[in-house]
Each structure stands twice: as C-alpha cells, then as structure tokens.
C-alpha positions in Angstrom: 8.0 36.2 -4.6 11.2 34.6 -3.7 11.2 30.7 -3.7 13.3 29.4 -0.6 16.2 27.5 -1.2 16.2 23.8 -1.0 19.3 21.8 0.8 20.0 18.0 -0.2 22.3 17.3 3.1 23.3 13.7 3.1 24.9 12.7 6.6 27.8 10.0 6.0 26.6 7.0 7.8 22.8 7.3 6.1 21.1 4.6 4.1 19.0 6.0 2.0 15.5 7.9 1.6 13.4 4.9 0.1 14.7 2.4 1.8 12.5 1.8 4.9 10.6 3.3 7.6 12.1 2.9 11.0 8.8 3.2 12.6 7.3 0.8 10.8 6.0 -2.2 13.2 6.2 -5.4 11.3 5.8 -8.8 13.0 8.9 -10.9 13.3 8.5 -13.7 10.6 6.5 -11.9 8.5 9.6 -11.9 5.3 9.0 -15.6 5.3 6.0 -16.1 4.9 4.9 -16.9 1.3 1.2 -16.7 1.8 1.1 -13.3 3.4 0.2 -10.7 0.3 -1.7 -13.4 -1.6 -5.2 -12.1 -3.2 -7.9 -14.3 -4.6 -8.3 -18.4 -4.1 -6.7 -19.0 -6.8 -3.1 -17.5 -5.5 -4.1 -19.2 -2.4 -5.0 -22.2 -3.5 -1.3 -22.2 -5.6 0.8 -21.3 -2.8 -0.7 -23.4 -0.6 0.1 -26.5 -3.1 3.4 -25.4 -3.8 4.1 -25.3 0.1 2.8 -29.0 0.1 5.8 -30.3 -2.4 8.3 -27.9 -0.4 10.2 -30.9 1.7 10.1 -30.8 5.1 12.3 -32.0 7.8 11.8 -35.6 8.3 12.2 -35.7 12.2 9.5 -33.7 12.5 7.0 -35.4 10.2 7.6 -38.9 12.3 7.3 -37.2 15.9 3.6 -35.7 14.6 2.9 -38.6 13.1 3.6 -40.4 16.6 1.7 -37.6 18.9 -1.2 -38.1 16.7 -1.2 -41.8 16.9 -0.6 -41.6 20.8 -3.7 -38.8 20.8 -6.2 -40.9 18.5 -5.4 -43.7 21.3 -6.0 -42.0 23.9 -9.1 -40.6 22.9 -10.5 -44.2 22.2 -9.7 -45.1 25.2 -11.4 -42.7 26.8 -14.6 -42.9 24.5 -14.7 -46.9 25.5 -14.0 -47.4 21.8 -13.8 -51.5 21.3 -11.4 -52.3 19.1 -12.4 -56.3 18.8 -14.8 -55.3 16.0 -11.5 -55.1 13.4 -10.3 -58.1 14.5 -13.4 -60.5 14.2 -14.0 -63.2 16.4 
C-alpha cells in the first residue's frame, strides 16, 4: 500500500508549532503569580516566606495600616468598648 505524502507548509508570518495554544483560556495575571503551580506545604510554605521579604511599596503599607486603625476604632466604638481601663484612674 502506498503511504500518502506528508507536506511541512510553513506560512511566512507563523510563530511556531510549540509555541502556544490560541484557544487556550488563561486568567489575566496568572504569569505573575509565584504561588500558582506550587505542590506540597513545604513549596507553599517557601514561597509564601519568600513573598514576605519581597519589599513592597511603602505608600501602601501606611494607608492599610491607617484603614485598619480607623476600622479597629470603629468597631470599639460600636461594641461600647471603654478604653479608661488602659489608662488607670
């Protein structure tokens, strides 16, 4: 039996075969994620510590630290929490 005859046609603005699949749904952020792929705790565990010493942007550490403050007070507030009992009288 004859075997047919196999064509490699390459157009001229084509990327490749490997590359990727356009049809392929991935979720936008998904390259920058560094926990993504990680199996077991202790990859988990690592990644997540090595995140930790990663700095940060400054700015936004002090305006969570203030919303925090401002949302701790608040909800003391509304729990009637009295706060004479630190300050001794």
């Amino acid at each position: 039996m004859r075997k047919n005859r196999q064509f490699d046609y390459n157009p001229r603005y084509y990327e490749g075969k490997g590359k990727t699949n356009p049809y392929k749904i991935e979720p936008k952020f998904d390259q920058f994620r560094t926990t993504l792929n990680n199996r077991g705790l202790k990859n988990k565990i690592n990644t997540a510590l090595a995140d930790t010493k990663r700095a940060g942007d400054r700015n936004l550490k002090i305006r969570l630290a203030v919303v925090l403050a401002i949302l701790i007070l608040i909800a003391l507030y509304i729990l009637d929490f009295d706060l004479s009992i630190f300050f001794g009288s």
